[in-house]
BABABA-630774 format. One record per residue (C-alpha): x, y, z; residue number from 1. Coordinates in steps of 0.1 Angstrom, whole numbers, padded with zeros to 4 digits. Layout:
PT  east north    up   n
PT     X     Y     Z NUM
...
This chain:
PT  east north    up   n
PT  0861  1954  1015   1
PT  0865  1931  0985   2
PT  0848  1894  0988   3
PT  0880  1873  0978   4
PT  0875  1845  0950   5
PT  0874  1812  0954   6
PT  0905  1804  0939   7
PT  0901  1762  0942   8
PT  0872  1768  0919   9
PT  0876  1772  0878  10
PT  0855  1805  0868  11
PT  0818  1803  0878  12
PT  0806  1826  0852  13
PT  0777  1804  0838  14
PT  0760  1801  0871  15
PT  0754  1844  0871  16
PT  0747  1846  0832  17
PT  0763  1871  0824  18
PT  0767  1887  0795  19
PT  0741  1867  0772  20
PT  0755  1836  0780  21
PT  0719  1821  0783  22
PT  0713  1832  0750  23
PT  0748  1818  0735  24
PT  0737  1782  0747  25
PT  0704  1787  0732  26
PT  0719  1793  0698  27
PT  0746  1767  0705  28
PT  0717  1739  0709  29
PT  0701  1749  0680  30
PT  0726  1753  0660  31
PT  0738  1715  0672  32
PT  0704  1705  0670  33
PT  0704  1713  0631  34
PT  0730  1688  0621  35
PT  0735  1661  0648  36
PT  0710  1639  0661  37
PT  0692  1643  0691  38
PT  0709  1619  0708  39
PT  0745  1634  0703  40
PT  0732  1672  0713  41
PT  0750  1678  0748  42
PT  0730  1680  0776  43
PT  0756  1707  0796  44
PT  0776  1734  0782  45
PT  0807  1747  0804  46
PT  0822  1781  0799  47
PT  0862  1790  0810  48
PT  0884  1814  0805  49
PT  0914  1781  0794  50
PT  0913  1748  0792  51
PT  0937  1724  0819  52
PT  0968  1715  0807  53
PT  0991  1690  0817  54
PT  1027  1697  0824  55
PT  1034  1688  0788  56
PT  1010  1711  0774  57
PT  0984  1686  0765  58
PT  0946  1690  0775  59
PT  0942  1677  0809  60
PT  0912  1651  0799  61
PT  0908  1642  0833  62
PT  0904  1678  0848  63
PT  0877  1683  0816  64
PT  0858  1655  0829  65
PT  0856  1668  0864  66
PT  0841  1705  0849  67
PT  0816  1689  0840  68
PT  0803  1678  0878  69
PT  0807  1712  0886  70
PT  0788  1735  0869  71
PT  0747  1734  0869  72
PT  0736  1719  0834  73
PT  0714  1733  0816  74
PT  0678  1720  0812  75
PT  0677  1697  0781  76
PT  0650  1710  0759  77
PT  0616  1689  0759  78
PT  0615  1673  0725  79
PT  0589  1685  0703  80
PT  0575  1675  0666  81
PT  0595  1707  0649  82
PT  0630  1695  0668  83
PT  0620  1659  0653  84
PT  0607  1668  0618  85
PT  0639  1687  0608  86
PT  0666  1662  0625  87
PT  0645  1636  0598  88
PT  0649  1661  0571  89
PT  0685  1664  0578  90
PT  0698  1631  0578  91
PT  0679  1619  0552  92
PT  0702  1647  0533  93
PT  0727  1637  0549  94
PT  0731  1606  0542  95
PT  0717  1614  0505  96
PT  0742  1636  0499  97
PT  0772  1616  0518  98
PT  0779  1649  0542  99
PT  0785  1653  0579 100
PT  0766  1687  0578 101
PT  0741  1703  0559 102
PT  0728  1739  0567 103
PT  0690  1741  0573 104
PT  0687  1770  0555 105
PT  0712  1767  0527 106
PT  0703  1764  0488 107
PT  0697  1730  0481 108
PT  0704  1732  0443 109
PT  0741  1746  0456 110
PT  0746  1711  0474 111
PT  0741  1690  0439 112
PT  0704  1682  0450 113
PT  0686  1683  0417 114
PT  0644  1675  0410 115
PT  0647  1638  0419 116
PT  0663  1641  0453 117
PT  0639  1668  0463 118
PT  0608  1645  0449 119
PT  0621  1619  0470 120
PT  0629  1641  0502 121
PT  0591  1653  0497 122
PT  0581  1617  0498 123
PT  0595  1608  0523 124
PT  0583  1640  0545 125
PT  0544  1634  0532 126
PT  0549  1596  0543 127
PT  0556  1609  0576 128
PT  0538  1638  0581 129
PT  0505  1630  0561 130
PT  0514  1665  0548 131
PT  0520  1678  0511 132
PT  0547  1704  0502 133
PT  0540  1734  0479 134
PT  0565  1724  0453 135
PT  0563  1759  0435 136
PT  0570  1774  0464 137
PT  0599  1752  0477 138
PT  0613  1751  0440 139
PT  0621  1790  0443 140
PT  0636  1786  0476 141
PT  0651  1754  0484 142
PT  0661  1745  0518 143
PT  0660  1720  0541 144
PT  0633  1744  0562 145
PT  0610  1754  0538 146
PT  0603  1719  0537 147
PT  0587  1720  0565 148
PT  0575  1759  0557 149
PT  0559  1746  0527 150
PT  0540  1721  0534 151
PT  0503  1722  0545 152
PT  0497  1730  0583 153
PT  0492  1704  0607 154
PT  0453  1699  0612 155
PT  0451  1706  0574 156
PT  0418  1688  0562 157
PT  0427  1671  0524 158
PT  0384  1669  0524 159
PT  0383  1703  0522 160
PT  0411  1708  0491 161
PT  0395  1722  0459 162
PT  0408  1691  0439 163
PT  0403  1654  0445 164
PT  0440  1633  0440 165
PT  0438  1596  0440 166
PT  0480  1582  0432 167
PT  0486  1550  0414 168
PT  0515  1526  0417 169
PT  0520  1500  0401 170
PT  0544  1477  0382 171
PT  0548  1469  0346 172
PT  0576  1453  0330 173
PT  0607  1468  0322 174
PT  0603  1455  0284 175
PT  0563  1445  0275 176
PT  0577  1422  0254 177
PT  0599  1403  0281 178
PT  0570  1403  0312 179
PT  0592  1375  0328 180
PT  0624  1400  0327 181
PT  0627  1430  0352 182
PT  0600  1454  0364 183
PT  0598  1491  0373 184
PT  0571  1510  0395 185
PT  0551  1539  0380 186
PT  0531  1567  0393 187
PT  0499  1583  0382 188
PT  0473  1603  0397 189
PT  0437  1609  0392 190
PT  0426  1644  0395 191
PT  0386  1662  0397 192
PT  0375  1688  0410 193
PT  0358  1686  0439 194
PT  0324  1694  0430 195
PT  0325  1671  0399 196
PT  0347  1643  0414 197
PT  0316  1620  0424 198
PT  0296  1627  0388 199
PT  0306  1607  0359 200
PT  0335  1620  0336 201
PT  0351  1612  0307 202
PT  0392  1609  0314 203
PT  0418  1627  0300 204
PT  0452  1613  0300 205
PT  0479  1636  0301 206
PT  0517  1634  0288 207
PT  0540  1661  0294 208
PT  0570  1671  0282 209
PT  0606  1660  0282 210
PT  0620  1634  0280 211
PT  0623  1623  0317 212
PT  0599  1646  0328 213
PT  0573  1649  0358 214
PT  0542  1655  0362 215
PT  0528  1684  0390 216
PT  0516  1675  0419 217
PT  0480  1687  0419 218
PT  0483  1690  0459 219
PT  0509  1717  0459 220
PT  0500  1734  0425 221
PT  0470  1735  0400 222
PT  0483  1742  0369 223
PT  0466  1766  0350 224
PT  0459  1742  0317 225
PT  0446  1720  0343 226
PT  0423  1743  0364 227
PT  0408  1742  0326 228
PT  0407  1709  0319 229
PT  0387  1697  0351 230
PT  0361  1716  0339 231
PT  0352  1688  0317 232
PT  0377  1657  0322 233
PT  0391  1635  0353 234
PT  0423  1642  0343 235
PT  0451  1612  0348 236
PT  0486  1625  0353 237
PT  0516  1600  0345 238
PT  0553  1602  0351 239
PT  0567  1585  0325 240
PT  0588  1555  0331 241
PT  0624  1571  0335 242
PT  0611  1602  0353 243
PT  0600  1618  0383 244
PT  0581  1593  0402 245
PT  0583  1567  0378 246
PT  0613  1546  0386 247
PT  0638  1574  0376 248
PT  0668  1568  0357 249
PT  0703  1574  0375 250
PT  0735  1563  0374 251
PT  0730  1533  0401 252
PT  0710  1520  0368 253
PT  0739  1513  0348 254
PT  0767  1510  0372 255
PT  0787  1480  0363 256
PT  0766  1477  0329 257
PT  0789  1473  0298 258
PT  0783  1504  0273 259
PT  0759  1477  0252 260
PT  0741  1464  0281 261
PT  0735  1501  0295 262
PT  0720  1511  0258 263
PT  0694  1478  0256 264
PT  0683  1491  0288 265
PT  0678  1525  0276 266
PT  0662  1518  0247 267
PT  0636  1506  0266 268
PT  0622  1539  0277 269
PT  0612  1553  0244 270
PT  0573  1563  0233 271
PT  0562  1533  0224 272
PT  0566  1514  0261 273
PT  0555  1546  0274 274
PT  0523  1539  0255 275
PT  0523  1502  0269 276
PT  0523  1517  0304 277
PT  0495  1536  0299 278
PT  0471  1513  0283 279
PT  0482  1487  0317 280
PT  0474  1516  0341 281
PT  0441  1527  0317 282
PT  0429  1488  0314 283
PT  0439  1467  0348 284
PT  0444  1499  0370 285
PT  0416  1521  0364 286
PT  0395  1498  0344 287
PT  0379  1520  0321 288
PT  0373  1513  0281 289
PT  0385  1550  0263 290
PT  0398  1579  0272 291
PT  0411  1612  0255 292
PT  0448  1624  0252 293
PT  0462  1662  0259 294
PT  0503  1657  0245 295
PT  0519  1688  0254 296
PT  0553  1692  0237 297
PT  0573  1657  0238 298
PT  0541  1647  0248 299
PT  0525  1651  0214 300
PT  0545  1627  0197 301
PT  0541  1600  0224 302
PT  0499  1608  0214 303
PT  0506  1601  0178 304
PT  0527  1566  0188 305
PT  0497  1560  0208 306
PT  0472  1565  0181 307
PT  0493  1545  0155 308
PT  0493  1517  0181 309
PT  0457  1517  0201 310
PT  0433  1545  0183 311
PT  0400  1521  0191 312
PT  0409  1532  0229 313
PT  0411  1575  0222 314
PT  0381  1594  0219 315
PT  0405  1624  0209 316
PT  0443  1638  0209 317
PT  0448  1674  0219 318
PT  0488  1685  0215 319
PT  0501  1716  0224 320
PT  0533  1728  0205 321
PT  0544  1691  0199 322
PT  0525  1678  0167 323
PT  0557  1660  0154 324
PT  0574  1625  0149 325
PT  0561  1604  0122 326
PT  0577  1626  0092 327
PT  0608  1643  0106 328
PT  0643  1631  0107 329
PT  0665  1643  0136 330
PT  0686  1660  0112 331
PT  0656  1683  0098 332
PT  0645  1688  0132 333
PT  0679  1706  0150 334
PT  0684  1725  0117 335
PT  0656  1746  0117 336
PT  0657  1751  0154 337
PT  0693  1762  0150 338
PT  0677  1787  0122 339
PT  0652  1798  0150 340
PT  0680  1799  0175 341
PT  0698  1825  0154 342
PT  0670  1845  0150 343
PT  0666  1844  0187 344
PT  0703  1854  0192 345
PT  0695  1882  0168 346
PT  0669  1899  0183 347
PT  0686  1890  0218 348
PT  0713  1913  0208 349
PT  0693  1939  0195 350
PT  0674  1941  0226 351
PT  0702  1943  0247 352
PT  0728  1956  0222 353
PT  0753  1967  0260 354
PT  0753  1927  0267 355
PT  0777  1915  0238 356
PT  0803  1942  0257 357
PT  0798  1920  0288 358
PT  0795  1883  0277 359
PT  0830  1891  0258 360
PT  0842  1899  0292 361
PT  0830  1874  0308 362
PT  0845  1849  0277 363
PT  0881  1864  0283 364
PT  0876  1857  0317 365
PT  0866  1826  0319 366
PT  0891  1815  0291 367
PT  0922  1828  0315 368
PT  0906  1816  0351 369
PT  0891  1785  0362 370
PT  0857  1794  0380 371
PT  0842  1771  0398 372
PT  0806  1757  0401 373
PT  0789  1748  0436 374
PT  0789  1714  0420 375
PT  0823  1712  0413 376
PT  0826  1719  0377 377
PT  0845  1746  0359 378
PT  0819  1766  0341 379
PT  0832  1767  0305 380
PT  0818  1793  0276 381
PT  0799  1760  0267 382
PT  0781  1760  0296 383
PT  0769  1798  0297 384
PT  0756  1795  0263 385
PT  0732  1772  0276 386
PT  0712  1804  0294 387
PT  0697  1808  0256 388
PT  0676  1777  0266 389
PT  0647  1798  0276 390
PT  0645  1821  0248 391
PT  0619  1798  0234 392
PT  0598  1811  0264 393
PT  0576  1840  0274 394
PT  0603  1865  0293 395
PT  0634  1846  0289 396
PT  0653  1872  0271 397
PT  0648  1895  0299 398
PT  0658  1870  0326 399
PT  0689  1865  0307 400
PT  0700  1904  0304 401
PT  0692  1908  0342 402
PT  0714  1885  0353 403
PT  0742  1895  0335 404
PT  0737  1927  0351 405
PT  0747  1912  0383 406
PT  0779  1894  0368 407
PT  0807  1913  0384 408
PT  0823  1916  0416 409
PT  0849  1941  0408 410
PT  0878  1918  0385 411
PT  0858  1885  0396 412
PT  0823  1870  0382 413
PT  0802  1879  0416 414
PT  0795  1846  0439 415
PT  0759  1844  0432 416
PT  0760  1853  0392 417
PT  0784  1820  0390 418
PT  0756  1803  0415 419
PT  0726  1812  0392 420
PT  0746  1804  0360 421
PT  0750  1767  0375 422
PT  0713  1762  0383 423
PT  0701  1780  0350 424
PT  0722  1756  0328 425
PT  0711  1723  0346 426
PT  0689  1720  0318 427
PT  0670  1691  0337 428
PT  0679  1669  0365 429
PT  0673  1635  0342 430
PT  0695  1618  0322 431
PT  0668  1609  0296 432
PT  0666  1640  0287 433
PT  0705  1648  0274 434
PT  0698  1612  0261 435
PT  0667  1626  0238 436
PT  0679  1621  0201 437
PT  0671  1584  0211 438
PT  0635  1599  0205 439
PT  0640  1605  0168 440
PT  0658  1569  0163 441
PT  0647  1555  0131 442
PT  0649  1522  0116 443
PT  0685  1512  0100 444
PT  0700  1551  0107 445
PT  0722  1559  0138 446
PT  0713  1597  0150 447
PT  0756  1604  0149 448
PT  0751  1633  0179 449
PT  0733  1650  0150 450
PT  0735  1691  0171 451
PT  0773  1686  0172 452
PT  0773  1680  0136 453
PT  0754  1710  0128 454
PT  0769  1733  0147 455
PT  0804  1724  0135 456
PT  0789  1730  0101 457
PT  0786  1767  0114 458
PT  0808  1795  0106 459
PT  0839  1799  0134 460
PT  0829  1815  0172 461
PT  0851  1841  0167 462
PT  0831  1854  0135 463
PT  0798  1862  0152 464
PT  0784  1879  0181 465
PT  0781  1853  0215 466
PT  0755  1825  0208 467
PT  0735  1812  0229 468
PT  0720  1778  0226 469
PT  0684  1761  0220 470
PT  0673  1728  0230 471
PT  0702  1710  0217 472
PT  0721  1686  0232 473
PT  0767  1678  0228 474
PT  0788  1652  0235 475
PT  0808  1682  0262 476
PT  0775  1683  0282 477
PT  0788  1642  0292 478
PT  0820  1657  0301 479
PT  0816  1687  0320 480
PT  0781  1681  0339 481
PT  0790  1655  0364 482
PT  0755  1637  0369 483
PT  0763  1629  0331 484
PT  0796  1617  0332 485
PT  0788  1576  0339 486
PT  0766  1576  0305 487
PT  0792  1591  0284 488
PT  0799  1558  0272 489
PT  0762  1547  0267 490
PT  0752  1583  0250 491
PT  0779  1571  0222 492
PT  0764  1535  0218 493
PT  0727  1551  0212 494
PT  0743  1576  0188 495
PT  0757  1548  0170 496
PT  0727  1525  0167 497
PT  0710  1515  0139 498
PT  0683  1492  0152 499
PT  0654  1512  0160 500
PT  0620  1498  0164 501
PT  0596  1518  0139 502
PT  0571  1544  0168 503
PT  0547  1551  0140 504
PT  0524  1534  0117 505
PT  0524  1560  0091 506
PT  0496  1541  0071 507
PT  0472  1543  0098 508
PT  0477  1578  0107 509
PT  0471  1586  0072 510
PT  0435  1570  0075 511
PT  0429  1581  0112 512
PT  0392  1592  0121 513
PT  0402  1601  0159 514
PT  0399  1638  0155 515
PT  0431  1654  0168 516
PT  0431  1689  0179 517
PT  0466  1712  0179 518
PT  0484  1744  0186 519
PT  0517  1754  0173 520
PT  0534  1783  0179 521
PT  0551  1800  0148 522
PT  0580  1812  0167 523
PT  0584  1779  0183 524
PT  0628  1774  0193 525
PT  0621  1737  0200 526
PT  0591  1720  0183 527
PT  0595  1736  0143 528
PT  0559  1751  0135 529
PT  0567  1740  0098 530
PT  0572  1707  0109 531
PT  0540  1702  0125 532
PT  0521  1716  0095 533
PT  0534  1688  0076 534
PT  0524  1661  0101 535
PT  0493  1676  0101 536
PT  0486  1673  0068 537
PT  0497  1639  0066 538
PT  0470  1627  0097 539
PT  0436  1617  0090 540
PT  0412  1639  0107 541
PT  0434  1665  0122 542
PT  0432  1703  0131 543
PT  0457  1726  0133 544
PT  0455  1759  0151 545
PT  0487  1781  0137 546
PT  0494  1810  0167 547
PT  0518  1840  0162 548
PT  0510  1848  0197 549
PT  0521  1820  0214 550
PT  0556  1807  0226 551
PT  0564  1772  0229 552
PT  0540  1774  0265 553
PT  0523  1797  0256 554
PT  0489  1776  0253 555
PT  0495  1757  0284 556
PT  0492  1790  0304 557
PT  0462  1803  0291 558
PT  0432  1791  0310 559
PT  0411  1805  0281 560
PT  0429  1792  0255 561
PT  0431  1755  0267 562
PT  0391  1759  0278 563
PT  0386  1771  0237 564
PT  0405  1740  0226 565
PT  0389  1714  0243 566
PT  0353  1728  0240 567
PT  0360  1726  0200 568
PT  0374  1697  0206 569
PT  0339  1684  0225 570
PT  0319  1701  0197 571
PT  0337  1689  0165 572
PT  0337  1655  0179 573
């Protein structure tokens, strides 16, 4: 005999569980949990086989409401710090990124976040949580999560942390020479190690590449040139103004600026205010009378504005693949990297000889489809060529072929070829940096988008084999990349200016008596070794160390190297 159904009731499958139901609600709140808040999660989740219609057709609201009253809820889960820490991670992105729903686990750098919206995100995360994230970890695998994955443990003790940070903010003005006008906030750490931090040592600032670059932080990641250098420094890391933590550059800066007004802004952010900030945060924030100078890249010619300006307050310059500024034009410059470049493209090819074969494919296809970018963009043959960027670097060849391994789906550029293409050719993440033949602005002559020239001196695409670009920097890049579209206007004004301030004082370097200490690399695709053996020969009391070894980093990643440099650098002194 067959129990017969209560027929007055809707279906009362939740109440038996059958069939993983449990489990389905379980996934539902999570799921729910991810991208609403907690308040907006429902507390009661009702199963049916059909929802109540009215006569018309229409849901039956009112029969809804009464399913609810008659079915057990489910218990609402306790709240807990993990539940709390990613619904804080998730609408900060959210509203960031102007999006009803973000993913936990999906790609950042596919949703448009780029280096400064992560920086900030981690900010904000440390701010809350008292706990730091392993930046190279998250860098290699982005995601909302691995915020949380990455960052030190709860009950992790900063005492017991091989290095010793200290960060610096602090505000300067936006122009030294107008301290009534605006201000921006900078950042800088101190770094020692440890078991040196309370002894007395000499400092050592540091200034990194770029433009718009950022320093690491030591927290997350011990470089290796700087696991050397605490062997005999307190090393000071700075942002420069423009980058990283250091009042970054970004389109809110110019918005409603006219094209002129944008570009006097701008032109406040070149070597010679970065060598202002650091003598505020050497003399009223840390207080002490001298310090040394490492200049890696970009870096180096920022040391050699320094010295022109302030050498009574350097012991010593060490530079890294970046001895260059006072005697090279912008036009000398990109030449001889473009010779470089095709020499790189040369033995690229040579390598690889199978890869022409696919980049023409992948030419022809791109010139008769329009393929999208997670960012929105169409990726043009413009934009690939930009994967040459790392040639300059140990294994960037290789990385290059590999992934062109992976570039079809049958007829179609495979999904994640096109998604590694787009973060690849994000060159950087600051505007300063597709803004950088400002650097090489000389009095009375306008830079005139000098690569664009050069390259339109060269012989017609169709002549040689694919080529892929150097550090070089077009007027399509303002076009096509769409965190560079609202200083397309402003990128023309600074190619057009004239009215550079002089960064060097080419009469003092010539009688200098700091002793400077540099590496070049001969092979070097960004920083022309040639060019740096003429500045040194031009600067009083300088070394150069030529290396056929090295690559453009080469130096900075070689613990023994760096450790060599700056004990000649203590002994020649």
């Amino acid at each position: 005999m067959h129990e017969r159904a209560d027929e007055s009731r809707p279906d009362r499958r939740e109440r038996s569980e059958p069939d993983g139901t449990a489990e389905m609600v379980e996934q539902l709140r999570r799921h729910l949990a991810s991208c609403l808040p907690r308040e907006a999660v429902p507390a009661r989740f009702v199963f049916v086989d059909t929802l109540p219609t009215l006569p018309s057709g229409k849901v039956d609201r009112a029969a809804l409401e009464g399913l609810t009253g008659a079915y057990p809820s489910w218990p609402e889960p306790q709240a807990d710090a993990a539940t709390d820490d990613l619904q804080f991670l998730l609408r900060l992105f959210t509203r960031e990124l102007s999006q009803v729903h973000i993913d936990p686990d999906e790609d950042l750098t596919r949703l448009g976040v780029n280096s400064i919206l992560l920086t900030k995100a981690c900010t904000a995360w440390t701010e809350r949580t008292g706990r730091y994230v392993d930046d190279a970890r998250l860098r290699k695998d982005p995601t909302i999560r691995n915020i949380i994955a990455y960052s030190a443990p709860d009950g992790w003790d900063p005492d017991g942390a091989e290095v010793v940070v200290e960060d610096h903010r602090f505000e300067v003005p936006l122009d030294h020479d107008a301290p009534a006008g605006p201000s921006i906030v900078l950042f800088a750490q101190t770094v020692a190690r440890r078991s040196a931090a309370a002894g007395e040592l000499p400092y050592l600032l540091f200034l990194q590449g770029g433009p718009g670059g950022q320093c690491p932080d030591p927290r997350s990641l011990v470089p290796t040139w700087l696991d050397a250098a605490l062997d005999r420094y307190r090393v000071v890391l700075l942002d420069q103004r423009g980058g990283g933590r250091s009042s970054p550059v970004t389109a809110d800066l110019i918005e409603g600026l006219t094209a002129t007004a944008a570009m006097a802004r701008l032109r406040c952010y070149r070597a010679d205010a970065i060598v202002r900030d650091a003598e505020f945060l050497r003399e009223r924030v840390l207080r002490i009378p001298r310090w040394a100078l490492f200049g890696e890249s970009y870096g180096g010619s920022i040391a050699l504005t320094y010295l022109s300006s302030f050498p009574d307050r350097i012991d010593r310059v060490f530079v890294s693949s970046g001895l260059i500024g006072p005697f090279s034009t912008v036009d000398e410059v990109l030449r001889d990297t473009l010779a470089v470049s095709k020499k790189k493209n040369a033995e690229y090819h040579e390598r690889y000889p199978g890869d022409a074969a696919i980049l023409d494919r992948i030419v022809d296809h791109l010139e008769e489809h329009e393929v999208g970018l997670p960012t929105g963009e169409r990726l043009s043959r413009e934009r690939l060529g930009l994967l040459g960027l790392k040639f300059g670097f140990d294994g960037g060849m290789a990385a290059v072929h590999d992934l062109l391994q992976s570039a079809w789906d049958g007829d179609d550029l495979a999904e994640d070829f096109v998604q590694a293409v787009a973060a690849r050719t994000l060159i950087s993440n600051s505007p300063l940096y597709y803004l950088q033949e400002y650097i090489y602005g000389l009095p009375g002559r306008a830079t005139e988008w000098a690569a664009e020239r050069l390259y339109a001196a060269e012989p017609a695409r169709g002549a040689r084999r694919f080529h892929f670009y150097g550090e070089v920097v077009f007027r399509w890049m303002f076009r096509q990349l769409p965190a560079l579209r609202p200083f397309t206007e402003v990128a023309d004004e600074l190619a057009r200016f004239t009215g550079w301030s002089g960064l060097y004082d080419i009469e003092k370097l010539a009688r200098n008596t700091v002793p400077v200490y540099a590496v070049a690399a001969v092979d070097d695709l960004y920083v022309p070794f040639m060019h740096q053996v003429r500045t040194a020969q031009r600067i009083g009391s300088c070394w150069l160390l030529l290396s056929a070894d090295y690559s453009h980093a080469g130096l900075m990643n070689d613990r023994e190297g760096v450790a060599r440099l700056l004990a000649f650098g203590a002994g020649a002194g």
